[in-house]
C-alpha positions as CSV (number, residue, x, y, z in Angstrom):
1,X,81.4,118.2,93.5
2,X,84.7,117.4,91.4
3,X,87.0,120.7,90.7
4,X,90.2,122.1,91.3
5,X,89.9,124.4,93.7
6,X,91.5,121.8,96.4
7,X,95.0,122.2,96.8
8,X,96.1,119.2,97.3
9,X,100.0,118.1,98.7
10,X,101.5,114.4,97.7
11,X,104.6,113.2,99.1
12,X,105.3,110.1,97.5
13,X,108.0,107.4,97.0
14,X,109.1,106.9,92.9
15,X,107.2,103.9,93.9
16,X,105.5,101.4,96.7
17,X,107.8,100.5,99.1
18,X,107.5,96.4,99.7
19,X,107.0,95.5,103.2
20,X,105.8,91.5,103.4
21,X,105.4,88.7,101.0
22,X,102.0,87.6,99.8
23,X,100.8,84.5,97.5
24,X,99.2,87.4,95.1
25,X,98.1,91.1,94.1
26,X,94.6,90.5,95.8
27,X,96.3,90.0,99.4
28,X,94.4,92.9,101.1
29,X,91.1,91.6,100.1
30,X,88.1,92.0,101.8
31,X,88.2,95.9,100.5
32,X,85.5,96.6,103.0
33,X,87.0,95.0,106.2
34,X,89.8,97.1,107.8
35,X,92.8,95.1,107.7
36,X,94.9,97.8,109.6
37,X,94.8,100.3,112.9
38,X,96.7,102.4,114.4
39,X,96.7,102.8,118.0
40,X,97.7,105.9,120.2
41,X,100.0,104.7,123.4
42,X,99.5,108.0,125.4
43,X,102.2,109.3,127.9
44,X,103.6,110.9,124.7
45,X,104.4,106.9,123.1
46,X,104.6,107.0,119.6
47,X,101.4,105.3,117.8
48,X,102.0,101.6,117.0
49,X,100.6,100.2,113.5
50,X,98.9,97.1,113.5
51,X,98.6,95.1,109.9
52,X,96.8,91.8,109.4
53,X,97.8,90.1,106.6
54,X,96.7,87.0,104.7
55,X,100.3,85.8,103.2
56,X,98.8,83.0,101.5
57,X,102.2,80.4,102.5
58,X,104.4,83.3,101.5
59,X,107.1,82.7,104.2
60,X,105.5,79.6,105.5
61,X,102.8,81.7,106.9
62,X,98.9,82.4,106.8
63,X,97.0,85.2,108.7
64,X,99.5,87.3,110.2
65,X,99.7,90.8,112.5
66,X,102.4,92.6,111.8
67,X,104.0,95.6,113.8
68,X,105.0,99.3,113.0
69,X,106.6,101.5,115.6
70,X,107.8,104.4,112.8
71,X,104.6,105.8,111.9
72,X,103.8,102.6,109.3
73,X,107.2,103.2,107.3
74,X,108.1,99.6,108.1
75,X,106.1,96.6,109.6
76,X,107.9,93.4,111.7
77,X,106.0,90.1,111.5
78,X,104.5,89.8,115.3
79,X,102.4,86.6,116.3
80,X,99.9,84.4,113.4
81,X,96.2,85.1,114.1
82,X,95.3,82.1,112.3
83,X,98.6,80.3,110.7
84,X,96.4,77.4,108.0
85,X,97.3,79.3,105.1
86,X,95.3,76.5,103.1
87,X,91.7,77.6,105.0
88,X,92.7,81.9,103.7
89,X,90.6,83.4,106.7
90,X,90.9,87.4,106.7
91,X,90.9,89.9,109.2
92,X,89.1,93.0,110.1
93,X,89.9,95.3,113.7
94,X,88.8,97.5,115.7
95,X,90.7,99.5,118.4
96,X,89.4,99.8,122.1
97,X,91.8,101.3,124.2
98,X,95.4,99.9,123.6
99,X,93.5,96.6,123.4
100,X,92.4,95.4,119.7
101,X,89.1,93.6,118.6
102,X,89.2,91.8,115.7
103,X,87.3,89.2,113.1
104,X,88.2,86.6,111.1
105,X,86.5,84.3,108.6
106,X,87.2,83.0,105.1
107,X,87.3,85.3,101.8
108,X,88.9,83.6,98.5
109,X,87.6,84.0,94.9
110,X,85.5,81.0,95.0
111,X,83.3,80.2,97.9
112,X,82.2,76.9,98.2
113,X,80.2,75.0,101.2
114,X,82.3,74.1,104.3
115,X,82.1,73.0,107.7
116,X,85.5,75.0,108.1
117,X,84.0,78.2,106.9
118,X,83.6,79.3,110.9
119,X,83.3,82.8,111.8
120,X,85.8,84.0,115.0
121,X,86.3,86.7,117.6
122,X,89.4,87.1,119.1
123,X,90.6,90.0,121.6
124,X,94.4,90.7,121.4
125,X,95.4,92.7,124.8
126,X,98.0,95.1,125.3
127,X,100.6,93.6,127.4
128,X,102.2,96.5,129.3
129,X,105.2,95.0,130.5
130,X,106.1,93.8,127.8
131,X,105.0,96.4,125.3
132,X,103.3,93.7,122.9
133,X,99.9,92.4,122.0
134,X,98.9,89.0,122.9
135,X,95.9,87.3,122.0
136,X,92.9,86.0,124.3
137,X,91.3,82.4,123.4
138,X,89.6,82.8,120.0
139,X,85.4,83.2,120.2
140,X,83.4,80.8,117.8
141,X,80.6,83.4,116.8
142,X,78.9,81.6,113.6
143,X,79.6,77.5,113.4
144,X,78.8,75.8,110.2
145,X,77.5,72.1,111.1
146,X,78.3,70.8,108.2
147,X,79.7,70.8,104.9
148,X,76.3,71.6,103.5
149,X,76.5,75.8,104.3
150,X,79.5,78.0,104.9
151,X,80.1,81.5,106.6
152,X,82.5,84.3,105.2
153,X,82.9,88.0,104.9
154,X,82.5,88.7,108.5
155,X,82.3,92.6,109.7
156,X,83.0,94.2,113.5
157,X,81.3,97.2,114.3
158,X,80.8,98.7,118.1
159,X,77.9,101.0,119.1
160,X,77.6,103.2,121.4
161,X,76.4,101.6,124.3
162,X,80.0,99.2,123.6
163,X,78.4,95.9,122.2
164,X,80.1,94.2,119.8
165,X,77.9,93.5,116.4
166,X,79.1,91.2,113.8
167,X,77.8,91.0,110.3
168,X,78.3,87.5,108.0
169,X,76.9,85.9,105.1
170,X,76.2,82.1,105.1
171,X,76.2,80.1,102.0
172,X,73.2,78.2,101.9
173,X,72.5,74.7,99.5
174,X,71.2,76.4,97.2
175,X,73.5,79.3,96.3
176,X,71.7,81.8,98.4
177,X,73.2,84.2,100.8
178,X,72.1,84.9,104.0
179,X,73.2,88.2,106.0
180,X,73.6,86.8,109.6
181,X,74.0,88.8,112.4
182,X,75.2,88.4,116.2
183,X,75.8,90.1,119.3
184,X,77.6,90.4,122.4
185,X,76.4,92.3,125.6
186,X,79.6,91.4,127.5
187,X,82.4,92.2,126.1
188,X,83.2,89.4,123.4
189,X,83.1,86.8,126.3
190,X,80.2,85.0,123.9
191,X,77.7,85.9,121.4
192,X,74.1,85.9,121.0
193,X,72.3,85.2,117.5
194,X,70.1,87.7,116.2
195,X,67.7,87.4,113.7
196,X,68.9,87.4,110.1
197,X,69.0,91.1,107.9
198,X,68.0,89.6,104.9
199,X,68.8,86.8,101.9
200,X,70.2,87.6,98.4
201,X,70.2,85.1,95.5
202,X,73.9,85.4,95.0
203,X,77.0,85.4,96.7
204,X,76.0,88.4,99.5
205,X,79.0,91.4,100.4
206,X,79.0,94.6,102.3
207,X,79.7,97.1,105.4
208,X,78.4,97.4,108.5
209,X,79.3,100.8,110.3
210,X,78.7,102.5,113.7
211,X,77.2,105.8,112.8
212,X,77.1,108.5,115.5
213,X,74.2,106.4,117.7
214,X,72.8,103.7,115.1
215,X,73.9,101.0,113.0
216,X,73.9,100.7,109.2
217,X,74.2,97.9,107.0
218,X,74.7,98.6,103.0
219,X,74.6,95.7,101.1
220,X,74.1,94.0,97.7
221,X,75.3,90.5,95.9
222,X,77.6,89.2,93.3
223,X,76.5,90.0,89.5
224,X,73.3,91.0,90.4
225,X,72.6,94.5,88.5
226,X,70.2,95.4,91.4
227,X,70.0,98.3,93.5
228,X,71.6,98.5,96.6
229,X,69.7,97.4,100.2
230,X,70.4,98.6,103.1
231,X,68.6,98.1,107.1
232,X,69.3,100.6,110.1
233,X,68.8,100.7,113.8
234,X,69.1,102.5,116.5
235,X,71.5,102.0,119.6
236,X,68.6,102.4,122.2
237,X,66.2,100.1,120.3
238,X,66.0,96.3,121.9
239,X,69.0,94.0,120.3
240,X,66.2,92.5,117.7
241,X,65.2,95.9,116.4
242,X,65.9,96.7,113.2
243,X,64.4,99.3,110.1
244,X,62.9,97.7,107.5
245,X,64.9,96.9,104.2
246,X,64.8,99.7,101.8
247,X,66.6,100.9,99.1
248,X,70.0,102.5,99.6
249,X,70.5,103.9,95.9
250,X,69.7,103.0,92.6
251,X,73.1,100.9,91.6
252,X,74.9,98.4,92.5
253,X,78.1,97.6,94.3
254,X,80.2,95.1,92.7
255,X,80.4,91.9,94.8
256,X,78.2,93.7,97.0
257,X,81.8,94.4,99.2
258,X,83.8,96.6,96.5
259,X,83.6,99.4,98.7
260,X,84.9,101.6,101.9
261,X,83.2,103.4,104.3
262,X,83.9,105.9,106.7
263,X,81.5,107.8,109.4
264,X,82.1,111.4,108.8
265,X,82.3,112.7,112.5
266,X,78.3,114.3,111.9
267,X,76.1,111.4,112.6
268,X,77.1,111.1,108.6
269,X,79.1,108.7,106.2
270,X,81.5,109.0,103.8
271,X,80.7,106.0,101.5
272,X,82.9,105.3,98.0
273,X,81.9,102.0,96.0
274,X,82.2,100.5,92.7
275,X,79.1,99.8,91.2
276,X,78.0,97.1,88.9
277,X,80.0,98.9,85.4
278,X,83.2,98.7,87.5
279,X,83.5,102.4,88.0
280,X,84.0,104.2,90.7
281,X,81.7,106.8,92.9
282,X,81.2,108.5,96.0
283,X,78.0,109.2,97.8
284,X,77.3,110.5,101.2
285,X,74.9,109.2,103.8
286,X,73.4,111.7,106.2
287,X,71.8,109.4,109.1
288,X,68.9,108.6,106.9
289,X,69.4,108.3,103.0
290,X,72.4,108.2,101.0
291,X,72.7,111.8,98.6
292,X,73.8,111.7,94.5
293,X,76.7,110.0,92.9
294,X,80.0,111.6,92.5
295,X,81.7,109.9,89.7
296,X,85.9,109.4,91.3
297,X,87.0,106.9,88.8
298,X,85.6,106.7,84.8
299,X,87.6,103.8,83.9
300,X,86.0,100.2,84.5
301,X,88.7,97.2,85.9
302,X,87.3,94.0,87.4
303,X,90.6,95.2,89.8
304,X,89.5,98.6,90.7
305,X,89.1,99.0,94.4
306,X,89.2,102.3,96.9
307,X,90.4,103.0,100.4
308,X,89.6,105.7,102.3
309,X,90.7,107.6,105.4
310,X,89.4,110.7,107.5
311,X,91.4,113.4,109.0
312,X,88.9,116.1,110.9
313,X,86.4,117.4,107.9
314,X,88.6,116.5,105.4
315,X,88.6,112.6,103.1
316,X,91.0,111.1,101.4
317,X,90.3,108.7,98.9
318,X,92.9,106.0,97.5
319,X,92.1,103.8,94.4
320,X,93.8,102.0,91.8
321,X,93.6,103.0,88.1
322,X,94.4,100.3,85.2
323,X,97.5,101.2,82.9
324,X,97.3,97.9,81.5
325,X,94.7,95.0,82.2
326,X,96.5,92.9,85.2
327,X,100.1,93.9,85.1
328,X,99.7,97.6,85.6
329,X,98.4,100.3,87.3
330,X,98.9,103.8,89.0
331,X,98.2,104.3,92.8
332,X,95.6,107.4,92.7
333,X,94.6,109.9,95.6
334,X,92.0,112.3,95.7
335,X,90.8,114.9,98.4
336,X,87.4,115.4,99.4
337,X,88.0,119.3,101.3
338,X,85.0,121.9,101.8
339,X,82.5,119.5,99.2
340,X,85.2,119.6,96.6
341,X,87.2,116.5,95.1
342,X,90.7,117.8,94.0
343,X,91.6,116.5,90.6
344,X,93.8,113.2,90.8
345,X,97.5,112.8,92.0
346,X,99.1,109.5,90.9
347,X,101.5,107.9,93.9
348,X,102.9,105.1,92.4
349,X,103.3,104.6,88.8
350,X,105.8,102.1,88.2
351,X,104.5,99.2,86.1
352,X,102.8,96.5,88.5
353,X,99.8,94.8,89.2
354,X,98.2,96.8,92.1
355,X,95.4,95.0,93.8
356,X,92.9,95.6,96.9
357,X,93.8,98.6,98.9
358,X,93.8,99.6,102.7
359,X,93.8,102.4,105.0
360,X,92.9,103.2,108.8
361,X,89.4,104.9,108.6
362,X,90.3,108.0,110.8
363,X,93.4,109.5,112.0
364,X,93.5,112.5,114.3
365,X,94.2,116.1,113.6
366,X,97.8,117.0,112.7
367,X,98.7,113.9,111.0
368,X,101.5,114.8,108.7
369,X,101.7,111.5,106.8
370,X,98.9,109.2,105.6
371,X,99.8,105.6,105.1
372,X,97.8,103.5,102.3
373,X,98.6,99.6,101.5
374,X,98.0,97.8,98.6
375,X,99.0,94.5,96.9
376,X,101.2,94.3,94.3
377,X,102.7,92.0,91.6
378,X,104.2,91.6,88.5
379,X,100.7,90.3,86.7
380,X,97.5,89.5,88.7
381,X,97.6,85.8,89.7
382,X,101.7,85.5,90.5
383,X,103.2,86.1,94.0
384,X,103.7,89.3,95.4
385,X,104.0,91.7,98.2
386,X,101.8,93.8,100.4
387,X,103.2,97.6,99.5
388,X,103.0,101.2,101.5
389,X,102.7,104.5,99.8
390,X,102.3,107.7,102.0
391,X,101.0,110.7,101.4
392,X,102.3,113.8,103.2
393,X,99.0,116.0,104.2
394,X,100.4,118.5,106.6
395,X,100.5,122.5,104.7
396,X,99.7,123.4,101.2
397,X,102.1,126.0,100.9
398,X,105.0,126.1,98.4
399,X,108.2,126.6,99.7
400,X,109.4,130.0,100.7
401,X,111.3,131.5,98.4
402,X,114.6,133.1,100.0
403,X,117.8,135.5,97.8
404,X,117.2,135.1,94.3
405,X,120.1,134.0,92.1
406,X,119.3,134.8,88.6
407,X,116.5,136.2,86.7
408,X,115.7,137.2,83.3
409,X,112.8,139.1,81.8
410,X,114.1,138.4,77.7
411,X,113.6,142.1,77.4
412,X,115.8,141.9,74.4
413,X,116.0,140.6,70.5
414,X,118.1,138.0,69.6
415,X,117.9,136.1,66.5
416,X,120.2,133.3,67.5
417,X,120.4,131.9,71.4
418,X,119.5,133.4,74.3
419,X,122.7,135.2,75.3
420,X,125.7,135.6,77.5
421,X,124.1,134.2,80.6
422,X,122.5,130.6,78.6
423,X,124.1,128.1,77.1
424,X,121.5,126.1,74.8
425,X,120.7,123.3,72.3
426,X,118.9,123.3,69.3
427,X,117.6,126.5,67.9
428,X,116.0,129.6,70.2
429,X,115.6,133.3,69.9
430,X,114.0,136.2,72.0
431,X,111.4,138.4,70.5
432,X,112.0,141.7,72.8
433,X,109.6,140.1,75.4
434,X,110.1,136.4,75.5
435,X,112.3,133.4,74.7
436,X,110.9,131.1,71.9
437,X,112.1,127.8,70.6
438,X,112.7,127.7,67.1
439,X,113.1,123.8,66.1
440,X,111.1,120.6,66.6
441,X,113.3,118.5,68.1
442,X,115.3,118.8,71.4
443,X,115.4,122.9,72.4
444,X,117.1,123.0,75.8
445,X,118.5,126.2,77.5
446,X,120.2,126.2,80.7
447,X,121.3,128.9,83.0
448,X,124.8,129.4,83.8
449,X,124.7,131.6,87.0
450,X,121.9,129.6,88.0
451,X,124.3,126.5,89.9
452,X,122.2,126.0,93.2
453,X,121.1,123.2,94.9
454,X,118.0,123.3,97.4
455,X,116.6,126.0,95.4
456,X,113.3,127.1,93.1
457,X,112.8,128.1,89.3
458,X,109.8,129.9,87.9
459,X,108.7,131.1,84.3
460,X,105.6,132.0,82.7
461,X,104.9,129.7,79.4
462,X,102.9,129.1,76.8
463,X,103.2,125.4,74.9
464,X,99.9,125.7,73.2
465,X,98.5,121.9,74.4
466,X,100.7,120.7,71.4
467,X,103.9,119.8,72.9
468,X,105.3,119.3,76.5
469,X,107.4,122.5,78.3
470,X,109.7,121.7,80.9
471,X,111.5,123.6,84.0
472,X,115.0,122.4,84.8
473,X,116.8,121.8,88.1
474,X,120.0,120.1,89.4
475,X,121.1,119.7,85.8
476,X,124.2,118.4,86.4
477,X,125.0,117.1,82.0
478,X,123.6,113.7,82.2
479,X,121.2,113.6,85.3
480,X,118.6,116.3,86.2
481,X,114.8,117.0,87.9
482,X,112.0,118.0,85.4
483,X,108.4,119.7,85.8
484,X,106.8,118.9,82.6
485,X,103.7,120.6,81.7
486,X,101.8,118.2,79.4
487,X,99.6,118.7,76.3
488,X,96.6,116.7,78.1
489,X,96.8,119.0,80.9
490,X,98.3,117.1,83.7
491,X,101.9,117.8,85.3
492,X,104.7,115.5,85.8
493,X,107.8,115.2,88.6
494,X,110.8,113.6,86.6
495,X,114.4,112.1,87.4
496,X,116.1,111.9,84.6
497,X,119.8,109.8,84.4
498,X,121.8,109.0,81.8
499,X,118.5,108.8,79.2
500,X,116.2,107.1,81.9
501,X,113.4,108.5,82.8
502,X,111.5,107.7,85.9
503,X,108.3,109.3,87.2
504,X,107.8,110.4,90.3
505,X,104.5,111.8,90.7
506,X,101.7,113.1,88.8
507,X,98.8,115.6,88.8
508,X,96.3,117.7,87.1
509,X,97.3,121.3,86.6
510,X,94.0,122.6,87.0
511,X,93.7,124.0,84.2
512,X,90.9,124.9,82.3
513,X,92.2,124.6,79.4
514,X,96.4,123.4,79.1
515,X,97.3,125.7,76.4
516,X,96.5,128.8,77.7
517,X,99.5,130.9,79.3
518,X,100.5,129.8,82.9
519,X,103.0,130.1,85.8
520,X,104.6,126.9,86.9
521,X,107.2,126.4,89.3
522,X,109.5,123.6,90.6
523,X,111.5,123.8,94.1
524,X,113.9,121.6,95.2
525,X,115.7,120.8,98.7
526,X,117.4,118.4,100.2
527,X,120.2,115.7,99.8
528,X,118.5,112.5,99.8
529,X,116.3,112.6,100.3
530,X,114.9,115.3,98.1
531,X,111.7,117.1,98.1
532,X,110.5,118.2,94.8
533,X,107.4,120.7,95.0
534,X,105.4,122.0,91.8
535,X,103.2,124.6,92.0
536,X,100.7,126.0,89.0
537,X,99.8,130.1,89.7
538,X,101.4,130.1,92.7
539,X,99.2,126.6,94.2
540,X,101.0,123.3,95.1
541,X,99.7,120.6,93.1
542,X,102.4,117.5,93.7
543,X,105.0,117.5,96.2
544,X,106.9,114.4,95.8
545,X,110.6,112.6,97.7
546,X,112.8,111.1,96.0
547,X,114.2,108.6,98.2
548,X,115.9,106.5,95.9
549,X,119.2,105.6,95.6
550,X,119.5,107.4,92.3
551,X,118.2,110.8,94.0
552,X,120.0,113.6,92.9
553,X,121.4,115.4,95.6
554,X,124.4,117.4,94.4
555,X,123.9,121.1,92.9
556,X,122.9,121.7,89.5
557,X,122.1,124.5,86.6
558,X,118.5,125.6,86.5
559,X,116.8,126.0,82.7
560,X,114.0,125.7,80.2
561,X,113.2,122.3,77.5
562,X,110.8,121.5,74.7
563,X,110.8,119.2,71.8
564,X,108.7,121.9,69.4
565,X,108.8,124.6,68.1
566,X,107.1,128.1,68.8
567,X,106.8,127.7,73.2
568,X,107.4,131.0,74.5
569,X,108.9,131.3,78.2
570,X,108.9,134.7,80.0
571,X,109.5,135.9,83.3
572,X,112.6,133.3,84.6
573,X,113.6,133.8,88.0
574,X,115.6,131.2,90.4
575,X,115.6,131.5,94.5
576,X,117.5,129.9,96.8
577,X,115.0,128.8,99.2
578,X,114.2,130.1,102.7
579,X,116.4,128.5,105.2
580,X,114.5,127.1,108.5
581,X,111.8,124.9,106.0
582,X,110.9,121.5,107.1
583,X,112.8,118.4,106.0
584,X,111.7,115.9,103.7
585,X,109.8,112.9,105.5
């Protein structure tokens, strides 16, 4: 299921872009509840993004909703949903109309019994003439009568016939968890009790889901190494009617709740979990048994959490990769298109702590940019912010090239340089067919009728997975872009000023193998800010925007780097690029 074969098109930020303070990395935990929504206004309104938020005292606040009107570029603080940032409920919600569901209960590291540890539904109704959300009385759903038990990890699903289900695990005396469940027939006006799913012997975690016209409920436990449970039923049954608990597949999920879920629009499920090893899979669940394993992520972290959204047939699937353990990681997508993954593209690789992640479960056909929040820090347990990074999913076409400016085919000898038209840096020659460095250290050749600014370069190499190649653009003496094809076959977006190096996105190549001859290509447009596009054989594999102060928007020469000896480049061509193209986001 894992290939290359799926193009895949990232429009990133250099890095997250901060948009609330937190206590810590972890801010967006529950992974499995759905802290954010976005809601469609009609009447051709523009959508408005709602974020709740568990800021831990950060700004004197607790659980908070926050408000985009700009498509989830930027959030403004809108009303507290539960302001006690000492009791650290969390939130999950569910749009119905303009009006929005949601649940809160308490989630923190360490559970402990509490008679505070309440479970709530609350309704927060669109207010039309104002244009704002305002919340109805909050709904006591599970009380704990004392400080002998405790309730957390609440879930909200709706089926449907429109009842409201939610999911919770009480802590009983002795350490067990029970998975409690209740219902309401009218509306969230009140609640009835069901009887309980099922007990674990450890702190309990996992997702209930509306699928198509059932329920499902995956589950497992803290540190358990068992396989994971799961119970169904279906809409039309009688409220107490559930499947029996069976197995849901061989492994574990960590904490039971290290997961996300989506319903795949088929009566199916998109379901991506870490499992007991702390690695990172994907399996699909078809209305009656989950399918095989999909290994996403290899490398374990105690940190490493997805998110995942839909967009028609086609998943994308954000998770955090460790750099270094607790003070750094790199912000990963990958694309599930036509039962292929795509290979990895990094979004955010500056040198934080990136914790729990977030996304809507399902935006609608046409979306051009994909929102996904994480927490982030300098280290693990210090304050923080919740951060955005979006990913731009509309086309998977490189830019169209337009007149081109210079070209050159090296169908000469040379034993010195390149000639007339380059002016270069450490040693080169041309072979009759192609331009060869000739010195390991720092070979650069640029070319001089090559000055353009929103423009593309091209050339055919060879670097032999020893040593990095690079394409040029905007080099302007001290500051240029770089596509850098790398020895462990992945690709790299660069700004590079005055001898810092900062890097904006990252990818596999798709290569089989990275030393065997290839066409790479970088395009450029744009003022600030600027879209950078790289394409391997004619494919896009990263599309980045720099929108960074220290973007490089002024023209620049166009040329060729490597710091060894015996790369050959052939077949260098720069266009100006087609005019009418759309703008960077």
């Amino acid at each position: 299921m894992i290939g290359a074969s799926t193009a895949l098109l990232a429009a990133v930020l250099a890095s997250g872009t901060p948009l609330m303070p937190v206590s810590g990395g972890n801010a967006l935990t529950l992974p499995a509840q759905r802290h954010v929504v976005r809601i469609d206004m009609g009447s051709g309104q523009a959508p408005v993004w709602l974020l709740a938020v568990q800021q831990g005292g950060a700004d004197g606040r607790g659980l908070s909703l926050f408000r985009s009107d700009d498509g989830a570029h930027s959030f403004h603080f809108l009303a507290p949903i539960q302001p006690d940032a000492w009791h650290p409920d969390r939130a999950e919600l569910l749009v119905v109309g303009r009006d929005v569901a949601l649940v809160y209960s308490y989630e923190a590291p360490e559970l402990g019994p509490s008679r505070r540890h309440d479970v709530w539904f609350q309704w927060w109704r669109y207010q039309p003439s104002a244009n704002t959300w305002a919340p109805e009385p909050a709904v006591r759903v599970f009380n704990a009568p004392d400080d002998s038990v405790g309730y957390s990890r609440a879930l909200l699903a709706r089926d449907s016939a429109g009842r409201l289900w939610i999911q919770a695990f009480r802590l009983e005396p002795d350490g067990r968890s029970t998975a409690v469940l209740s219902v309401s027939t009218d509306g969230g006006a009140s609640f009835q009790q069901q009887p309980d799913l099922d007990q674990v012997p450890r702190r309990g975690g996992g997702r209930l889901s509306s699928v198509g016209n059932k329920l499902v409920f995956v589950y497992g436990m803290h540190d358990g190494l068992v396989p994971a449970r799961m119970r169904i039923r279906q809409d039309s049954d009688p409220l107490s009617t559930w499947g029996a608990v069976q197995q849901a597949f061989p492994d574990g999920i960590y904490h039971g709740a290290a997961l996300s879920a989506v319903e795949d629009g088929q009566g199916g499920l998109h379901f991506v979990y870490k499992d007991e090893w702390e690695q990172l899979y994907y399996r699909h669940f078809n209305g009656s048994a989950f399918g095989p394993r999909t290994l996403l992520e290899g490398r374990p972290d105690w940190a490493l959490q997805p998110a995942t959204t839909r967009i028609g047939d086609t998943l994308y699937v954000f998770y955090n990769h460790m750099r270094e353990f607790n003070t750094q990681h790199e912000l990963r997508v990958r694309v599930l298109k036509e039962g292929v993954f795509s290979e990895p593209v990094v979004l955010d690789s500056s040198a934080t702590f990136k914790g729990y992640l977030n996304a809507v479960d399902v935006l609608p056909a046409g979306t051009q940019e994909l929102p996904c929040f994480f927490g982030e820090a300098s280290w693990a347990g210090s304050p923080g912010r919740v951060s955005r990074v979006m990913l731009a999913v509309s086309g998977e076409e490189p830019p169209a090239p337009g007149a081109q400016i210079f070209a050159d085919d090296f169908s000469r000898t040379t034993s010195q340089g390149l000639g007339e038209a380059w002016t270069v840096r450490g040693l080169w020659y041309v072979d009759g067919t192609r331009a060869v460095s000739d010195w390991d250290g720092e070979d650069v050749a640029l070319a001089l009728p090559s000055r353009c600014r929103d423009c593309s370069v091209e050339v055919r190499l060879q670097h032999f997975a020893v040593g990095e190649a690079v394409l040029l653009l905007r080099d302007q003496g001290s500051a240029r872009y770089s596509l850098v094809s790398r020895p462990n076959g992945w690709l790299q977006v660069r700004r590079e000023v005055a001898g810092h190096v900062t890097v904006l996105g990252e990818a596999s190549s798709g290569l089989s193998s990275p030393g065997e001859p290839v066409k790479l290509s970088l395009s450029a447009r744009g003022a600030g800010p600027v879209e950078l596009v790289a394409s391997v054989e004619g494919q896009v594999r990263l599309r980045v925007v720099d929108s960074s102060s220290s973007a490089l928007g002024a023209p620049g020469l166009a040329g060729l780097r490597t710091p060894i000896a015996g790369v050959w480049f052939d077949d260098f061509r720069v266009r100006q690029l087609a005019t009418g193209g759309s703008a960077p986001p």
